[in-house]
C-alpha positions in Angstrom: 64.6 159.7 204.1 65.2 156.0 204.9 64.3 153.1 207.5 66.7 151.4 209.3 64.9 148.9 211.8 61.8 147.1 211.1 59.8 146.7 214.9 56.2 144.8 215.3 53.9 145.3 218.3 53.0 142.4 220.0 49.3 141.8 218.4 51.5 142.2 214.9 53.8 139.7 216.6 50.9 137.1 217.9 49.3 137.1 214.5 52.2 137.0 212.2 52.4 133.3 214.5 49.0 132.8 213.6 49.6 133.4 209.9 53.2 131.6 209.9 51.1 128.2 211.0 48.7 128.9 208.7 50.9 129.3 205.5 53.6 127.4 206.4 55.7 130.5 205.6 58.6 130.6 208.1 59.9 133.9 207.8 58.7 137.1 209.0 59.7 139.1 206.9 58.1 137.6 203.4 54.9 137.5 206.0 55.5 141.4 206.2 56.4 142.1 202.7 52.6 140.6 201.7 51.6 142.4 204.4 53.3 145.5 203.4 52.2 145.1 199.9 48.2 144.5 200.5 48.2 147.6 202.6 49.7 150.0 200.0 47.2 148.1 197.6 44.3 149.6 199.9 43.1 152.6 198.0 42.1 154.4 201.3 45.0 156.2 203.6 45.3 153.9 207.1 43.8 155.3 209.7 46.8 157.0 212.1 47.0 155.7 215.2 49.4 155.0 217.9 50.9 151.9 217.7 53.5 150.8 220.6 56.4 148.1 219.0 56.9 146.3 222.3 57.1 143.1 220.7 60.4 140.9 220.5 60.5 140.9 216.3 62.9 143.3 215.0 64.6 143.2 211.9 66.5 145.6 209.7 64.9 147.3 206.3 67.8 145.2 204.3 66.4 141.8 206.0 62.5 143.4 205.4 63.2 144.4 201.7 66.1 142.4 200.6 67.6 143.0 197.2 64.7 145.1 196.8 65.0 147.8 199.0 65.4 150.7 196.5 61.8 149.6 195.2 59.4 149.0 198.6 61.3 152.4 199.6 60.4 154.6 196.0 56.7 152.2 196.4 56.1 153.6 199.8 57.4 157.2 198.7 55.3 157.5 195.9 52.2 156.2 198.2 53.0 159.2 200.4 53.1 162.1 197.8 49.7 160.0 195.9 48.1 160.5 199.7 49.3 163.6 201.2 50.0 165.7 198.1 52.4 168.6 198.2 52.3 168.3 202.1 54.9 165.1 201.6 58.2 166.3 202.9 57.1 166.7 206.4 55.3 162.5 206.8 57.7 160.8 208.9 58.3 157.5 206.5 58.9 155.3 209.4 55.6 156.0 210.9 54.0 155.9 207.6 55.5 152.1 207.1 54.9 151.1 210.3 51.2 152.1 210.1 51.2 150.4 206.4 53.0 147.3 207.9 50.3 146.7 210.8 47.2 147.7 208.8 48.8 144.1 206.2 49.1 142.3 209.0 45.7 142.8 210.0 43.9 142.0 206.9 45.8 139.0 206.3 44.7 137.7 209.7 40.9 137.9 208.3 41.7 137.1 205.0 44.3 134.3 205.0 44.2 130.8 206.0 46.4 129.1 203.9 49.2 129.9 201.3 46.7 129.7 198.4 45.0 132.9 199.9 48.1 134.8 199.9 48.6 133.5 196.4 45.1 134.5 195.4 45.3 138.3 196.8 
């Protein structure tokens, strides 16, 4: 049970550009770990849904999660058992990030305009 590549559609791609001139943050992935880490703050389960990564940003889970790896992945496990109960063995984790990752990016787009909103979340 582990990720390997991170992939972004392209809306996740067009507004992580938005939010990157916004913030002034230049790197994708701290954009997606905020991300990441306001959708697993959501109390409600995202919504499943298909979501094709046709976009050109791709970067490993070791670029994503840095020296922190161990800890998004045992965040995002526990998020899953918490959500889907004893039914947790068979979520495929990679979707389950993936729909976690896009769902962040989406609220920051409504929610963020400058770094001080990131800060303030």
């Amino acid at each position: 049970m582990s990720i390997e590549h991170v992939r972004l559609s392209e809306k996740a791609k067009q507004q992580l550009i938005t939010l990157k001139r916004r913030t002034g943050i230049d790197n994708w992935n701290v954009l997606c770990r905020w991300a990441f880490c306001l959708s697993l703050a959501e109390k409600a389960v995202p919504p499943h849904e298909d979501i094709i990564t046709d976009s050109s940003i791709e970067m490993t889970w070791k670029t994503f999660s840095g020296d922190q790896s161990e800890i998004y992945l045992a965040i995002l496990k526990q998020r899953i058992h918490d959500d889907y109960n004893e039914h947790h063995e068979n979520i495929d984790i990679n979707y389950l990030f993936k729909i976690h990752l896009h769902r962040g990016i989406s609220y920051m787009i409504n929610k963020v305009n400058s770094i001080d909103d990131i800060i303030e979340m």
